[in-house]
C-alpha positions as CSV (number, residue, x, y, z in Angstrom):
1,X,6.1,-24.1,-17.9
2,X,7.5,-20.4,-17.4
3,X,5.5,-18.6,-14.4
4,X,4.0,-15.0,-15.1
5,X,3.9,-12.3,-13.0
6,X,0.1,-11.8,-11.8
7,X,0.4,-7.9,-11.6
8,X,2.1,-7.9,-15.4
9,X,0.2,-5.1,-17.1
10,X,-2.0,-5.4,-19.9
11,X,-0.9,-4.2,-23.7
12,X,-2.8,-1.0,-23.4
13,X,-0.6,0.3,-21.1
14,X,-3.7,1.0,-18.2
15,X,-1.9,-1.4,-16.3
16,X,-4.7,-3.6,-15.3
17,X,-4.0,-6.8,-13.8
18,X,-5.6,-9.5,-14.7
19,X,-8.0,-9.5,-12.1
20,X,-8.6,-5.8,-13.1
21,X,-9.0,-6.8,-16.6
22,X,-11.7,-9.3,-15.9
23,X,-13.5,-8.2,-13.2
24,X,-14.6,-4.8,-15.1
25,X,-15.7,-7.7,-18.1
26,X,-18.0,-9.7,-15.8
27,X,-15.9,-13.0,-15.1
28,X,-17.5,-14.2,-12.6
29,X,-15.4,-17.2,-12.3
30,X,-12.1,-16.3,-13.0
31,X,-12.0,-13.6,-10.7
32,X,-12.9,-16.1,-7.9
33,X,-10.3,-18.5,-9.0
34,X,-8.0,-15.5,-9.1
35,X,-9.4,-14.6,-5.7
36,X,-8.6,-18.0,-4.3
37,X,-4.6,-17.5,-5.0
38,X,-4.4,-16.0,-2.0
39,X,-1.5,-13.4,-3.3
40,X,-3.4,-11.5,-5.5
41,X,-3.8,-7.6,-4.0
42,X,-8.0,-7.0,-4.6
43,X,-7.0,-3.1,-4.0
44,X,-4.5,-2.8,-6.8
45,X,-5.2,0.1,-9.3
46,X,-4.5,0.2,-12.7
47,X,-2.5,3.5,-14.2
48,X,-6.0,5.3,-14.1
49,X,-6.4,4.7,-10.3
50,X,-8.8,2.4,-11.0
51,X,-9.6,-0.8,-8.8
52,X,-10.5,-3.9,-9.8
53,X,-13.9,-3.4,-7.8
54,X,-14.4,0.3,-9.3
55,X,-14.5,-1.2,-12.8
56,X,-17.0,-4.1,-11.6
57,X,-19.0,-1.6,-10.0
58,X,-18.4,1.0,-13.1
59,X,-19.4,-1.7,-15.7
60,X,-22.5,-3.0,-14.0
61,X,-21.3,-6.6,-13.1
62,X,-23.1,-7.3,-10.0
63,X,-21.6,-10.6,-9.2
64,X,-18.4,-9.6,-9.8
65,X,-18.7,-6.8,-7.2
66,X,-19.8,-9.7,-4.7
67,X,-17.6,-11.7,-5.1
68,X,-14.9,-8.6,-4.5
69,X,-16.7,-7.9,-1.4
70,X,-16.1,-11.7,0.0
71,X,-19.5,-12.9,-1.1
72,X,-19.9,-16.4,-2.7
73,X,-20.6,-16.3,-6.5
């Protein structure tokens, strides 16, 4: 199995990561598992300057925002 790059851009060219991309869509539990890596970069913005915690926060997703912000989900 071929690794990917965990910061590779999505197909809309915002550049959101995949923690991006699912944090600002409410998954809770990926973005923990994501979390858990340990080499992902919370703080990385997508092309629009956006954080993955702005588009939590942005989109309503409470729990995702707590979990961000080192909380347990």
């Amino acid at each position: 199995m071929e690794a990917c790059d965990i910061y590779q851009g999505d197909c809309m060219d915002t550049g959101d990561t995949p923690l991006t991309w699912t944090a600002g869509r409410g998954h809770l539990e990926v973005v923990g598992i994501l979390l858990e890596r340990g080499d992902i970069n919370p703080d990385k913005p997508n092309t629009l300057d956006l954080t993955p915690l702005w588009c939590a926060v942005g989109n309503g997703y409470e729990g995702a925002v707590k979990v961000l912000l080192g909380g347990a989900m």
